[in-house]
NUGU-661663 format. One record per residue (C-alpha): residue in one letter; x, z, y. Coordinates in nm, 4 decimals, padded with zeros to 6 digits, always signed. Each point is the difference from the previous one (the first is absolute). Example, Ala and Ser with C-alpha at 12.3 -4.5 7.8 and 13.67 -1.06 7.14 Angstrom:
<guvexs>
GUVEX  rest        px        pz        py
GUVEX     A  +01.2300  +00.7800  -00.4500
GUVEX     S  +00.1370  -00.0660  +00.3440
</guvexs>
This chain:
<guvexs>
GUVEX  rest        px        pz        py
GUVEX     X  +00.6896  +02.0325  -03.0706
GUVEX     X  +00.2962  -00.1800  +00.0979
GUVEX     X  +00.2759  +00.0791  +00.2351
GUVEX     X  -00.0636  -00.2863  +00.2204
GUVEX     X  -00.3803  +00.1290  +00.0339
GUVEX     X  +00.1394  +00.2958  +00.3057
GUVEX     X  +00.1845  -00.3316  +00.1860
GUVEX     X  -00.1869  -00.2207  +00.2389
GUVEX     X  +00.2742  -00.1885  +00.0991
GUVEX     X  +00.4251  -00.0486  +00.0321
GUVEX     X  +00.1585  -00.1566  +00.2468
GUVEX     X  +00.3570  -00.0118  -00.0184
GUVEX     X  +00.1436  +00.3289  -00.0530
GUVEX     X  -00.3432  +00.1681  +00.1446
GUVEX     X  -00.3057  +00.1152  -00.2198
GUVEX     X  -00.3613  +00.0671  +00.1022
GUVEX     X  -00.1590  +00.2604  -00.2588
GUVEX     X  -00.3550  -00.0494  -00.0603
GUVEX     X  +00.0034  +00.4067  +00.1334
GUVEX     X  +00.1204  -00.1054  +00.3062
GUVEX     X  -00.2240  -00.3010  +00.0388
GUVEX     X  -00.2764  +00.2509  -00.0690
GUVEX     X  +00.1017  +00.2220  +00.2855
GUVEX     X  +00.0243  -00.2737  +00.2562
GUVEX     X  -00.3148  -00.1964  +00.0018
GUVEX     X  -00.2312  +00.3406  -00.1467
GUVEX     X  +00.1445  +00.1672  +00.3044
GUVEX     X  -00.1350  -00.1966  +00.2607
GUVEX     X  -00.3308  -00.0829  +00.0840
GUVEX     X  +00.0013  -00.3346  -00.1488
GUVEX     X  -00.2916  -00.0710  -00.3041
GUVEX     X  +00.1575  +00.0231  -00.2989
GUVEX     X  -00.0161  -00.3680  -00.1092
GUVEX     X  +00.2422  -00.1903  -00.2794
GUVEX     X  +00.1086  -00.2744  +00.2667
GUVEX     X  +00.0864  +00.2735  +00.2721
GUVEX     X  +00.2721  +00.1223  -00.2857
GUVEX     X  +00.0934  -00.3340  -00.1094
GUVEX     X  +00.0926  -00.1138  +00.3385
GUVEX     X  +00.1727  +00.2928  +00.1249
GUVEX     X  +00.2227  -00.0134  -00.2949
GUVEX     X  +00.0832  -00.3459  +00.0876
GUVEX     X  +00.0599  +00.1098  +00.3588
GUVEX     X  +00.2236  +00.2687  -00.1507
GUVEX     X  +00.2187  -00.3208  -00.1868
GUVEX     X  +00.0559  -00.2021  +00.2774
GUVEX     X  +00.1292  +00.2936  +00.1990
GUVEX     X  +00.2445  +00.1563  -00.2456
GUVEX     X  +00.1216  -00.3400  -00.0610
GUVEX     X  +00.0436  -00.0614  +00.3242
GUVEX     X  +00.1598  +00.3455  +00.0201
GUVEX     X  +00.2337  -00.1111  -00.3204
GUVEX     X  +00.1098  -00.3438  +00.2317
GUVEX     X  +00.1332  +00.2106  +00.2608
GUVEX     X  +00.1701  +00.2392  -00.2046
GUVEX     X  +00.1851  -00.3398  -00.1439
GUVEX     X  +00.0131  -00.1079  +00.3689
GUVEX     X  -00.1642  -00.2999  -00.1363
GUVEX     X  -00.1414  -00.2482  +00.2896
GUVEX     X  -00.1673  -00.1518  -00.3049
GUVEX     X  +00.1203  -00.3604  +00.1884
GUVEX     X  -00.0290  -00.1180  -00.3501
GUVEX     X  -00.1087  -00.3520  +00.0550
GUVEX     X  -00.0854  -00.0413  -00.3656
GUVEX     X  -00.1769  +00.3099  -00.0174
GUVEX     X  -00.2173  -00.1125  +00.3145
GUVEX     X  -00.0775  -00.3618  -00.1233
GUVEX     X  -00.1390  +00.2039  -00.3250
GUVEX     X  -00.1820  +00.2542  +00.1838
GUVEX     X  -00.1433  -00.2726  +00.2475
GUVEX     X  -00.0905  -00.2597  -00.3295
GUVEX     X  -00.3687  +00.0776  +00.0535
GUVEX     X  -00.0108  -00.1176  +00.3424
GUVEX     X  +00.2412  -00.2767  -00.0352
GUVEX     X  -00.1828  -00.0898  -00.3058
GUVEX     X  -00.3226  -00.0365  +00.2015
GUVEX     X  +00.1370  -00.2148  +00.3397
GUVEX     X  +00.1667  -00.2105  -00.3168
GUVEX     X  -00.3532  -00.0506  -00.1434
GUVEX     X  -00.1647  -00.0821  +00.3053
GUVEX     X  +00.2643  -00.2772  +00.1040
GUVEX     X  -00.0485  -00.1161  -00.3885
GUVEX     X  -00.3574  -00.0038  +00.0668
GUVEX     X  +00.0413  -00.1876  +00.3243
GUVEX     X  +00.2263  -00.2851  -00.1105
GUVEX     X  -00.2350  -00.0527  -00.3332
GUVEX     X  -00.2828  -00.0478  +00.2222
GUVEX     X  +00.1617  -00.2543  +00.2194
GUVEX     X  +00.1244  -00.1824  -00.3581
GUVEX     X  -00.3712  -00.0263  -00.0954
GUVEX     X  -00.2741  -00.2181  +00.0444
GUVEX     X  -00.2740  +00.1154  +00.2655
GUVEX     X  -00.3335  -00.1386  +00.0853
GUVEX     X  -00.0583  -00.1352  +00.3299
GUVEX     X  -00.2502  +00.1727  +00.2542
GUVEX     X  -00.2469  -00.2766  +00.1093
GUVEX     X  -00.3639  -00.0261  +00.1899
GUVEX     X  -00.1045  -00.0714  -00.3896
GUVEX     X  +00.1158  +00.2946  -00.1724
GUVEX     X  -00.1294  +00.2003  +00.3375
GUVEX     X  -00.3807  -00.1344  -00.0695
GUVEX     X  +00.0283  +00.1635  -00.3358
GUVEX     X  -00.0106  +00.3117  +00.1251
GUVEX     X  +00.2757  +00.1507  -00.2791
GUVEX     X  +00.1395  +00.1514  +00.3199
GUVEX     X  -00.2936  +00.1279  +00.2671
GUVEX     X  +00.0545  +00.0038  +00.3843
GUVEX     X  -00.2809  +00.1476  +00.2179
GUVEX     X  -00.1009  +00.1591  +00.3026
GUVEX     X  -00.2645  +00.2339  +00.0683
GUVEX     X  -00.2071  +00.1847  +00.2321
GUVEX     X  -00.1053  +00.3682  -00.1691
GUVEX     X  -00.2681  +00.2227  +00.1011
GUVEX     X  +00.0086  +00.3468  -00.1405
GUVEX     X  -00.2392  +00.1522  -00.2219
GUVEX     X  +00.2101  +00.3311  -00.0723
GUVEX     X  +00.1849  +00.3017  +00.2201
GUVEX     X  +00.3245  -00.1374  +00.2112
GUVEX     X  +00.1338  +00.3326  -00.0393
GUVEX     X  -00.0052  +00.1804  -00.3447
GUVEX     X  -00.2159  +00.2688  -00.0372
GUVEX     X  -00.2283  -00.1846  +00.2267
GUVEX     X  -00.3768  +00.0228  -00.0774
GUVEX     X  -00.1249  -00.2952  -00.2671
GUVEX     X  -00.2257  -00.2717  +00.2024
GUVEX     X  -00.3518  +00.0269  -00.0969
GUVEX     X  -00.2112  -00.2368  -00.1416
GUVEX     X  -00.1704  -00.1195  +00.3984
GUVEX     X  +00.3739  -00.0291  +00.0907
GUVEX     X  +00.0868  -00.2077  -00.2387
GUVEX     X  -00.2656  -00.1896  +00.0486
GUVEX     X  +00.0889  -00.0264  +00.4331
GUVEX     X  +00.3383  -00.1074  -00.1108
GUVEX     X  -00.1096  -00.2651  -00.1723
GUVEX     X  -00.2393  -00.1497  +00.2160
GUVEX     X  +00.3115  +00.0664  +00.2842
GUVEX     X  +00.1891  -00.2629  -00.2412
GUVEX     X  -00.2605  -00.2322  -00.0285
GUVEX     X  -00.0454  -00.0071  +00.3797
GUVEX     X  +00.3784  -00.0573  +00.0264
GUVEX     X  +00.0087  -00.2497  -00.2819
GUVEX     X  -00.3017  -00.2326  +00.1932
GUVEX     X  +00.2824  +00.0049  +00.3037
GUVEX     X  +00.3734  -00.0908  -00.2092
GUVEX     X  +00.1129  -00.3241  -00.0454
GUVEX     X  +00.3124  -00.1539  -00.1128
GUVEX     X  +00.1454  -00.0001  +00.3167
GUVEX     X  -00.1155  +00.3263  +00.1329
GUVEX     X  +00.1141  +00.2111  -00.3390
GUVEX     X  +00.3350  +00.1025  +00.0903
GUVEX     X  -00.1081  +00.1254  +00.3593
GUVEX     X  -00.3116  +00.1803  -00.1167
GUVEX     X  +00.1983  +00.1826  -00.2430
GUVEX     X  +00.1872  +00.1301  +00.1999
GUVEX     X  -00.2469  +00.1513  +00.2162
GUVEX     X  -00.2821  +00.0774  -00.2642
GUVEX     X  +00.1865  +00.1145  -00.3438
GUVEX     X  +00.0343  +00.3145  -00.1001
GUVEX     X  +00.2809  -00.0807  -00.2236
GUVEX     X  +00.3126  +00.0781  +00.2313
GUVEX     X  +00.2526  -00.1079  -00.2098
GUVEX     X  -00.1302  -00.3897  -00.0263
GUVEX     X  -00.2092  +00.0253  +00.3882
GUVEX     X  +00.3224  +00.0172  +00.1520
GUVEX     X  +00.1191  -00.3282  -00.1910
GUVEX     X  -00.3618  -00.1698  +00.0993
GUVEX     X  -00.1163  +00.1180  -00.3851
GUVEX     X  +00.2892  -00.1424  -00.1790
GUVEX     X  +00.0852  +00.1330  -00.3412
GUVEX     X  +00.2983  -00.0886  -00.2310
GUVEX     X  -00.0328  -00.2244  -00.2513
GUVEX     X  -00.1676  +00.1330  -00.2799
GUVEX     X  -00.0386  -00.0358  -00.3635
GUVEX     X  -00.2884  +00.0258  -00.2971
GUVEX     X  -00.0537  +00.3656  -00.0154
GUVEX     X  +00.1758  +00.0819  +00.2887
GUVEX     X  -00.3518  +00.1082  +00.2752
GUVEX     X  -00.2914  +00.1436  -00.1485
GUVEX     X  -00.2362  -00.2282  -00.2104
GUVEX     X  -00.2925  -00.0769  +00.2984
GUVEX     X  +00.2922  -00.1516  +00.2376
GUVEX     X  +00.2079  -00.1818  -00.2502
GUVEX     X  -00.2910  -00.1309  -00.1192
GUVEX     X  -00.1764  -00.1376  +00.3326
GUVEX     X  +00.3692  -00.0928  +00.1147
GUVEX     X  -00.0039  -00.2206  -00.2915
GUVEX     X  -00.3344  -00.2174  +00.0855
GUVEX     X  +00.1153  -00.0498  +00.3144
GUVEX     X  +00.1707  -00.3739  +00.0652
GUVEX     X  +00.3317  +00.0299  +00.2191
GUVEX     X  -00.1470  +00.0425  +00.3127
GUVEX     X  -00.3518  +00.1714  -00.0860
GUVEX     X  -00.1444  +00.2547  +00.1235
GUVEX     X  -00.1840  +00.2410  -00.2191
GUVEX     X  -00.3466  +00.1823  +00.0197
GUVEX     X  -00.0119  +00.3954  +00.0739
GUVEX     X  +00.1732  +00.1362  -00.3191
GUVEX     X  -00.0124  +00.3885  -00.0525
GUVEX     X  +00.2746  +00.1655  -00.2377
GUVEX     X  +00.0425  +00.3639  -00.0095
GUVEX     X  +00.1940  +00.0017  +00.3572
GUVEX     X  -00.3364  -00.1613  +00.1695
GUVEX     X  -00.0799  -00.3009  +00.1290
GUVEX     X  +00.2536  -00.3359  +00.0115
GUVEX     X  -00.0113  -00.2762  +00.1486
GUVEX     X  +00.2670  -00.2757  -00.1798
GUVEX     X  +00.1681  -00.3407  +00.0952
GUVEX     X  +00.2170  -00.1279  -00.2899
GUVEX     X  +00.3278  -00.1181  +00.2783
GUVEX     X  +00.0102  -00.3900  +00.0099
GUVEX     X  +00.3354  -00.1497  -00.1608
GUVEX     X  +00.1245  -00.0896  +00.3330
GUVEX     X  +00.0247  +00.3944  +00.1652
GUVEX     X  +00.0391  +00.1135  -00.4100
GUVEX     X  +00.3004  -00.2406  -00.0724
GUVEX     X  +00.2676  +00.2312  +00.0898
GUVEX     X  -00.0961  +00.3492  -00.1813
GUVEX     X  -00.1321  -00.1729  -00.2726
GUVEX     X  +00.3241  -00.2146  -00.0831
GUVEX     X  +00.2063  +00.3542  +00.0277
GUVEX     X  -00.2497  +00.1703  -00.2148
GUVEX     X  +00.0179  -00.2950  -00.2503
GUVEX     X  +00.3819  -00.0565  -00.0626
GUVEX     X  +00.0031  +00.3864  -00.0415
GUVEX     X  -00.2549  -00.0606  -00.2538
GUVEX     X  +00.1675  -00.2736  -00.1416
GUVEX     X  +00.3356  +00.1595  -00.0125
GUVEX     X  -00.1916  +00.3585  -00.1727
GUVEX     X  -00.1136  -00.3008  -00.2653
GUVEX     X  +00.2678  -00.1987  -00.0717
GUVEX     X  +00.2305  +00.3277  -00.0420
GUVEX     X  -00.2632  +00.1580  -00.2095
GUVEX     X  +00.0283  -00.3435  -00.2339
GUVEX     X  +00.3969  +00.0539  -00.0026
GUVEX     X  +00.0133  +00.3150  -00.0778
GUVEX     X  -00.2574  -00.0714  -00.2668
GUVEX     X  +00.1948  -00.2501  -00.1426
GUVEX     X  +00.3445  +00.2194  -00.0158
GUVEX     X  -00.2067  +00.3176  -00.1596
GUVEX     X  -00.1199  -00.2642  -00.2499
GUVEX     X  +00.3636  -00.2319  -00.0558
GUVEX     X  +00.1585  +00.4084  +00.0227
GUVEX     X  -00.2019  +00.0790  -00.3670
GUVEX     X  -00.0876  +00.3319  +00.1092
GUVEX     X  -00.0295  +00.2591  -00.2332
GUVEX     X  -00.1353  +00.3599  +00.0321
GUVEX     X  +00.1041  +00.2538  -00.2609
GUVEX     X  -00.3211  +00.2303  -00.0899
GUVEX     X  +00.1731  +00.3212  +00.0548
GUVEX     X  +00.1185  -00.0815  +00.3326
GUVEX     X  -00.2934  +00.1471  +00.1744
GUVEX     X  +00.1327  +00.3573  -00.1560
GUVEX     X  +00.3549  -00.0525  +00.1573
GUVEX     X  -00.1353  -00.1148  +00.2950
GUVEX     X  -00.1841  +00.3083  +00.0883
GUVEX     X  +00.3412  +00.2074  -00.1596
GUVEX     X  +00.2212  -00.2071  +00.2486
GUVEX     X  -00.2383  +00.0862  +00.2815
GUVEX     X  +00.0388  +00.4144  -00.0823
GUVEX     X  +00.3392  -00.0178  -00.0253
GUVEX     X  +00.1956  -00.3295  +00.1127
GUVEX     X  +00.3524  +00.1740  -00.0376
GUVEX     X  -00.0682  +00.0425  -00.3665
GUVEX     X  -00.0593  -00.3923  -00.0386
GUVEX     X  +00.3325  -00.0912  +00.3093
GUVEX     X  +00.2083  -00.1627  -00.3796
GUVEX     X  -00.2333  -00.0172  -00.2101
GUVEX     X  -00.0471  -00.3421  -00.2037
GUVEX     X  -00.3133  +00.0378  -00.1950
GUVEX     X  -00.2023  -00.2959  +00.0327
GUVEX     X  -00.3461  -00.0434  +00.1539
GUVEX     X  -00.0208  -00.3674  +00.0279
GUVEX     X  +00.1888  -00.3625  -00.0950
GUVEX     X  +00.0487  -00.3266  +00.2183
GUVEX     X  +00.1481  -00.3192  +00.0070
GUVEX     X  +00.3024  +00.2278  +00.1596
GUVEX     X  -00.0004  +00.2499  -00.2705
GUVEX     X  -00.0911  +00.3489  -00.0490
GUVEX     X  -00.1550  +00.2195  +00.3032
GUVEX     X  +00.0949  +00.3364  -00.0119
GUVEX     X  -00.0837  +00.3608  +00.0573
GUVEX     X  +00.3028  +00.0112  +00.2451
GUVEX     X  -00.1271  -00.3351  +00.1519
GUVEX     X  -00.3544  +00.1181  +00.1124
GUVEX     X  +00.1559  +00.3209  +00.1380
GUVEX     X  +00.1781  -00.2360  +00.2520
GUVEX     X  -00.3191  -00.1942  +00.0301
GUVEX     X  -00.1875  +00.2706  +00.0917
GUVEX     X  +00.1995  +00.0750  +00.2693
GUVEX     X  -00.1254  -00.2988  +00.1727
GUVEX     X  -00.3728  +00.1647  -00.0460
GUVEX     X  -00.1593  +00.2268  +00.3162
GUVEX     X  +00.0440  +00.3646  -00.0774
GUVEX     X  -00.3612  +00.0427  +00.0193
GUVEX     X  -00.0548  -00.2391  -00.3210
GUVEX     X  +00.2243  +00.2562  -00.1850
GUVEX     X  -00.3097  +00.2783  -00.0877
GUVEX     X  -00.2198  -00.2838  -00.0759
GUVEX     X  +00.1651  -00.1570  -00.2207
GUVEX     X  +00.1048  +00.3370  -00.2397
GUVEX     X  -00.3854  +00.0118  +00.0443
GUVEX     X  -00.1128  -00.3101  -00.1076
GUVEX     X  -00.1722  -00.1595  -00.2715
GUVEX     X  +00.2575  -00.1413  -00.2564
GUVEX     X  -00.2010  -00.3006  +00.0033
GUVEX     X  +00.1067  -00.1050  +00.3412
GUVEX     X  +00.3588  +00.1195  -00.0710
GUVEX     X  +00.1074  -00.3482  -00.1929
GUVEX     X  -00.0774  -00.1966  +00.3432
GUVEX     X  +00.2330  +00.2381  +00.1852
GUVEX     X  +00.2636  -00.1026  -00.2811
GUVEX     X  -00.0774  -00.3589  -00.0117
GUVEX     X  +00.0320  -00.0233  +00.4365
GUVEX     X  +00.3093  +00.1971  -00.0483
GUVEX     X  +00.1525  -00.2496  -00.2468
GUVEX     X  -00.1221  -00.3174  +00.2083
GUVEX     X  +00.1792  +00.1254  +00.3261
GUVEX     X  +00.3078  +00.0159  -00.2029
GUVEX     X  -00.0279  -00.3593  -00.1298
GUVEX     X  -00.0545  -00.0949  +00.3516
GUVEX     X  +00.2872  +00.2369  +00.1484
GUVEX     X  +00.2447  -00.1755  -00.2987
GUVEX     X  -00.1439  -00.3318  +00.1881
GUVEX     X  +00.0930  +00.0929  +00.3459
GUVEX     X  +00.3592  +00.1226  -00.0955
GUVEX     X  +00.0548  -00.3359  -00.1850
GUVEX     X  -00.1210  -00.1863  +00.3238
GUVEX     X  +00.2523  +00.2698  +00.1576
GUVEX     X  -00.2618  +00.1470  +00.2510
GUVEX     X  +00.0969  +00.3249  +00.1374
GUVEX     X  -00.0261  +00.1939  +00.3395
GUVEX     X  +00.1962  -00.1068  +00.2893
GUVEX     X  +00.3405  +00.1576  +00.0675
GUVEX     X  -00.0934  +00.1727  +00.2894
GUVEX     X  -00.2504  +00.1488  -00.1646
GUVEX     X  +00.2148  +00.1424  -00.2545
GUVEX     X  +00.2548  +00.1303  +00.2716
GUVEX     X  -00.2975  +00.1724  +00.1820
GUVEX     X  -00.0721  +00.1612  -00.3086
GUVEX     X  +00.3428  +00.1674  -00.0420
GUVEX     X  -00.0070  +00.1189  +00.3523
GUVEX     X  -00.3318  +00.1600  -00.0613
GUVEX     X  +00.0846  +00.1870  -00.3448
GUVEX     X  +00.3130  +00.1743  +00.2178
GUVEX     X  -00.2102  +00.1006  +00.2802
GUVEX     X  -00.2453  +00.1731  -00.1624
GUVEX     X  +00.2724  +00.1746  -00.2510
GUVEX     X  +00.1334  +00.1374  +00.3078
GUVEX     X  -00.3271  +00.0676  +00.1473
GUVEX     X  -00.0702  +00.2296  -00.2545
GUVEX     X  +00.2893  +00.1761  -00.0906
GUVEX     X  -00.0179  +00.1421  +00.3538
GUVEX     X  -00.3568  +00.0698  -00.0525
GUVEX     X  +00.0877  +00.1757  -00.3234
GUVEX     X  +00.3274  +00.2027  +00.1591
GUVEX     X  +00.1895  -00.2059  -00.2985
GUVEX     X  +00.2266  -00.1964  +00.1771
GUVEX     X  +00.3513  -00.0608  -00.1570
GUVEX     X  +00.2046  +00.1201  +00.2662
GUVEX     X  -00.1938  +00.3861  +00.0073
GUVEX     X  -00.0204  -00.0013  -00.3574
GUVEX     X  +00.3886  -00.0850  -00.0076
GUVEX     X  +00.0418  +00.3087  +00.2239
GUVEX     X  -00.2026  +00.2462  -00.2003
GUVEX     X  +00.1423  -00.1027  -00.3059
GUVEX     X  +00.3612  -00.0906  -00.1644
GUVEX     X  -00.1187  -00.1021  -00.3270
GUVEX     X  -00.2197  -00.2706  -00.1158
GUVEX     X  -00.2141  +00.2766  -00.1820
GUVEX     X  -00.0126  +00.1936  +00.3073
GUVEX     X  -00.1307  -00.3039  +00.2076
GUVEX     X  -00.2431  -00.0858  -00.2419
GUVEX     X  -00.1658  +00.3633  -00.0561
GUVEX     X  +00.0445  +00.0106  +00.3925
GUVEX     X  -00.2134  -00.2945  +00.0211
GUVEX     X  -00.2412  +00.1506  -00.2357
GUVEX     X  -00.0457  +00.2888  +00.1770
GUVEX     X  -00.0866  -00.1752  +00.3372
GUVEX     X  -00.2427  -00.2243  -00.1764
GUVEX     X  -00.1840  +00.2827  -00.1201
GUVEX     X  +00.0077  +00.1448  +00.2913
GUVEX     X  -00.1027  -00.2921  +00.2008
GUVEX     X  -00.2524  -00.0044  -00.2377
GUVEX     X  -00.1276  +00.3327  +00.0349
GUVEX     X  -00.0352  -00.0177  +00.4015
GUVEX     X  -00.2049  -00.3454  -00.0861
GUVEX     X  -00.2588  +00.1613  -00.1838
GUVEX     X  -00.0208  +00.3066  +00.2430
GUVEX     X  -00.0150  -00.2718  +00.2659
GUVEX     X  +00.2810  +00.0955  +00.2123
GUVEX     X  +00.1256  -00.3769  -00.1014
GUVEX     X  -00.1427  -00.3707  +00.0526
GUVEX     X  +00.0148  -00.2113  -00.3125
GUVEX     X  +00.2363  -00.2093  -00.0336
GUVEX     X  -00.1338  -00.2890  -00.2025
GUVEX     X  +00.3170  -00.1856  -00.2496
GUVEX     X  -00.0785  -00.3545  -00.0490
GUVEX     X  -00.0835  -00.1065  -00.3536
GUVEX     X  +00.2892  -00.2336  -00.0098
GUVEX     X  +00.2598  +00.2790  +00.1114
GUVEX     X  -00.1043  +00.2087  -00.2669
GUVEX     X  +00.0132  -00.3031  -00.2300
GUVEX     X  +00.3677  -00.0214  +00.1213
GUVEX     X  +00.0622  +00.3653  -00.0679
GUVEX     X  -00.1277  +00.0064  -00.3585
GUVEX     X  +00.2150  -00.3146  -00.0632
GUVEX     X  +00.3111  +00.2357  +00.0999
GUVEX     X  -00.1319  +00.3123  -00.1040
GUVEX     X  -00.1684  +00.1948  -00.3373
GUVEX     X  -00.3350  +00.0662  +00.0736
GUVEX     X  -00.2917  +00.0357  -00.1801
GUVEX     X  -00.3458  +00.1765  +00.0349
GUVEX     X  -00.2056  +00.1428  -00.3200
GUVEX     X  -00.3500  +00.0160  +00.0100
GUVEX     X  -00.0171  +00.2477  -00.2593
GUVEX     X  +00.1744  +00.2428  +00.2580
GUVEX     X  -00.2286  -00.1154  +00.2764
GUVEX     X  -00.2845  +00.0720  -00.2025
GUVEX     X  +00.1072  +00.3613  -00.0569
GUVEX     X  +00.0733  +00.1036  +00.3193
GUVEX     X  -00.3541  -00.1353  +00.0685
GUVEX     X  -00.1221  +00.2399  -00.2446
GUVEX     X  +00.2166  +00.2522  +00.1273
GUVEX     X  -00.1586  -00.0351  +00.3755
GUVEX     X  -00.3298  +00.0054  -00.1620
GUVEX     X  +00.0089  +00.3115  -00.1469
GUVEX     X  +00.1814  +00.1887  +00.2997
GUVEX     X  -00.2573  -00.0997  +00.2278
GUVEX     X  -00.2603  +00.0998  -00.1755
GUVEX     X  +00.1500  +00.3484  -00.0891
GUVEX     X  +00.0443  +00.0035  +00.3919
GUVEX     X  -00.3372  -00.1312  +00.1078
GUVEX     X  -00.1358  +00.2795  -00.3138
GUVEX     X  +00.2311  +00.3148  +00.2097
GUVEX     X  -00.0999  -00.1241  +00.3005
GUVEX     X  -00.4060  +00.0189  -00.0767
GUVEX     X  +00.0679  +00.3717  -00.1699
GUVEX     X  +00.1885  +00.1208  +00.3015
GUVEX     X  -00.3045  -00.0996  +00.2288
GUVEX     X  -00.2149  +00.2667  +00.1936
GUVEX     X  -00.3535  +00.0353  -00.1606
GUVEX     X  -00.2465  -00.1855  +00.1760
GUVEX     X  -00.2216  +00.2506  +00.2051
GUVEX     X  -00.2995  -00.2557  -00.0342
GUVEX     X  -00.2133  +00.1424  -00.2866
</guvexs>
């Protein structure tokens, strides 16, 4: 056993034993689950380092430090106006009456008469109800005509959603309704009106819109269609002109970089090759930051046959980010300035919520030391009256602490995590063991 194996984190000057983890989260009521420890020591980071700015009376105004921190999101609005002037450079099919009679994109109304509960829970129809719904829909069919649909939709469906739009649906593709209504949708002429068709829901009633009222949703929902295709065939084309290449072990790392990205933050080991070079351990780690949190457990949990994908899309939206800087896209200006404002006025924000704020830590303390173990201590105890719940959460941004840990050591060790895990284990079940032996006997025999 190693030294570092009784630290779950540092954070400047400040260290979280795995002990004290331990204490924490197996002393409240919490279940004792890995994330629950995993996240509170992260909470724990961003605090002391915040803690460890104010000590330094550091605004962290950085503007360096806050275009780094904000690279994922800037990195996305540059993608999407990449995205957006490729699409307008490319070639797009034109929406006409003749690629509408295909059907490759379906619009329809319909009249629907239920066959199941409206509410849930609601008893199942029987078989003779079924069977007076349907001849309800055949009576109403015998009355609709092309230019009655829209109004007897509205007063006979039971779909609300489309009644109120005289049955109107969105445009819709293969696969998109169940198979019974694509299908009958399909047979039908622009125009048409269909028999009774029964799907699951009940009993519908289709006309497949004619081109003239279908014109305008269906040339929206084609040139998105279009543009989804045309993009999809460029980006194609750059993943295949890029020569991507996946190193086998790079599902391993992946999963390592996942447990513990601080570990990876430098490091230059190799997990796949471009046109632009190598792509790095240190690369996906910024990658990843672009990712939703929630992907995070899935992916350490994946198959490592789907990990070379995650690589490969990683790799293409750097060939296409080295495209937009060379076409010099970026955010707008403002943007940027409303960024910097932001970063201060939450730093502020939560030094007073923390009881860190330069100024009272300058008072308490005439040393930098003194600041900083100052700091420490209200952290911790800020932290403390959190988990009692005599304190709100105050939530740190991702990109603030991204700032901090630019500025500041930090670094969280699973290994520690893990043992105070094991540590909180044990000591509840030695406490849920005295608590059972202390118990009165039972007077029931």
């Amino acid at each position: 056993m190693t030294a570092h194996v009784d630290v779950a984190a540092r954070a400047a000057t400040q260290e979280l034993s795995s002990e004290r983890l331990a204490q924490i989260i197996g002393g409240t009521r919490l279940p004792l689950q890995k994330p629950i420890f995993e996240d509170f020591t992260k909470v724990w980071v961003a605090y002391q380092l915040l803690g460890a700015a104010a000590a330094h009376n550091d605004t962290l105004a950085d503007k360096q430090a806050i275009d780094d921190a904000m690279w994922p999101a800037v990195t996305q609005q540059k993608l999407q106006k990449f995205y957006q002037q490729v699409s307008a450079s490319l070639p797009h099919d034109s929406a006409t009456e003749a690629s509408y009679n295909t059907g490759n994109i379906l619009v329809a109304r319909h009249i629907l008469l239920l066959t199941q509960p409206a509410q849930r829970g609601g008893q199942p129809f029987t078989p003779q109800q079924i069977d007076s719904v349907r001849k309800a829909a055949e009576a109403l069919r015998a009355q609709v005509t092309p230019a009655n649909f829209e109004a007897m939709a509205k007063s006979r469906s039971q779909d609300p959603g489309s009644a109120r739009q005289g049955g109107l649906l969105p445009p819709f593709h293969p696969g998109d309704m169940v198979p019974e209504f694509e299908t009958a949708t399909r047979e039908l002429k622009p125009g048409e009106i269909s028999p009774v068709v029964q799907s699951q829901f009940g009993f519908h009633i289709i006309q497949r819109v004619p081109w003239s009222q279908a014109k305008a949703a269906y040339t929206a929902e084609f040139a998105k269609n279009s543009s989804r295709g045309a993009e999809s065939t460029y980006v194609a084309q750059l993943e295949q002109s890029g020569k991507i290449q996946v190193k086998k072990d790079a599902p391993g790392k992946v999963k390592a970089i996942m447990r513990d990205p601080d570990s990876y933050r430098k490091d230059k080991s190799v997990l796949a090759t471009s046109s632009a070079g190598d792509f790095t351990a240190a690369q996906f780690v910024r990658w990843s930051a672009t990712l939703p949190p929630q992907l995070v457990p899935q992916i350490e949990n994946a198959p490592d046959s789907l990990l070379p994908d995650l690589v490969k899309a990683m790799v293409r939206n750097d060939l296409m980010l080295r495209r937009a800087d060379s076409m010099h896209i970026d955010v707008d200006t403002s943007q940027k300035a409303q960024m910097y404002t932001q970063v201060k006025n939450v730093v502020v924000q939560l030094w007073q919520e923390l009881g860190v704020d330069p100024t009272s830590l300058a008072q308490a303390g005439k040393t930098q030391a003194e600041r900083e173990k100052i700091a420490g201590e209200r952290v911790n105890q800020y932290l403390d009256d959190l988990v009692a719940g005599r304190k709100q959460y105050a939530a740190v941004p991702a990109e603030l602490t991204q700032i901090l840990r630019s500025k500041y050591d930090a670094k969280i060790i699973p290994q520690g995590i893990d043992r105070a895990f094991e540590r909180a284990q044990k000591a509840r079940a030695n406490s849920d063991s005295t608590a059972r032996a202390t118990q009165p006997p039972s007077g029931v025999p």
